[in-house]
N, C-alpha and C positions, 0 to 999 in steps of 0.2 A: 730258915734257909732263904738266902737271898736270891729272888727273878732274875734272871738271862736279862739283857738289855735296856738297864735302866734303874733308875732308883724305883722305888713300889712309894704308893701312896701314904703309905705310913709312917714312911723318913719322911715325907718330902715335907711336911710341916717342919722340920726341925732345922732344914738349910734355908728357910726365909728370914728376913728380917733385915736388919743393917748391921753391914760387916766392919763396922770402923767407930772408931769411937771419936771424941773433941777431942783437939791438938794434934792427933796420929798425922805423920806423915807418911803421903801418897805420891804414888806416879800417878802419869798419863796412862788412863783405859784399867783403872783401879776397878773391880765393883764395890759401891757405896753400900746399896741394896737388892734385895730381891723381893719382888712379887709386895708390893707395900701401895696400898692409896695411904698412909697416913705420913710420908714423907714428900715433900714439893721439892723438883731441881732449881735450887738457887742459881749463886756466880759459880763459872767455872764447869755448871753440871749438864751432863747430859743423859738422857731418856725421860721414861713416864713410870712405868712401874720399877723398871730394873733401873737404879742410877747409876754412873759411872763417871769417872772423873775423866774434863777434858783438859786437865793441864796438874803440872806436878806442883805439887804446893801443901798447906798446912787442915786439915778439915776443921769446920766449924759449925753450930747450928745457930737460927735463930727463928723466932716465932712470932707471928703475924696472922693478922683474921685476912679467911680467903675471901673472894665474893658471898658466899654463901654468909659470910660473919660466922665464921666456924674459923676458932685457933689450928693453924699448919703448921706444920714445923721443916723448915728449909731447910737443905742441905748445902752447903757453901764449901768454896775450898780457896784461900786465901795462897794464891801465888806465889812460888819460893824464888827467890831474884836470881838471873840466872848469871850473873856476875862471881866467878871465883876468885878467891883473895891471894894475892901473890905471895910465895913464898921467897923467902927472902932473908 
């Protein structure tokens, strides 16, 4: 039986992680992730633990040693042009 006002502890492992996969395309104010130190906000991203996209466009990842020399894995999001094609 599920608690009055809220997810309980026990779900709540199972809504973390990264909600998007490479290629997907996103809006603006997308969540990328939740609750993660092992992903860094690349181009494009904003927050720290929770990531979110600041513009609409394509995701991508890439990997890079942080200060620590510990491999990071970025979260990017490659901008969709905002030029539509005329029909015609």
């Amino acid at each position: 039986m599920a608690r009055k006002g809220g997810i309980t502890k026990r779900f709540y492992v199972e809504t973390r992680g990264v909600k998007v996969s490479g290629g997907q395309q996103v809006k603006s104010g997308t969540v990328l992730t939740r609750q993660g130190d092992r992903w860094q906000p690349g181009i494009n991203v904003i927050g720290r633990t929770h990531l979110t996209a600041a513009c609409d466009g394509e995701v991508f990842f890439t990997k890079k040693k942080n200060n620590y020399s510990r491999l990071a894995t970025y979260i990017n999001i490659k901008p969709s042009s905002q030029v539509q094609p005329v029909k015609g």
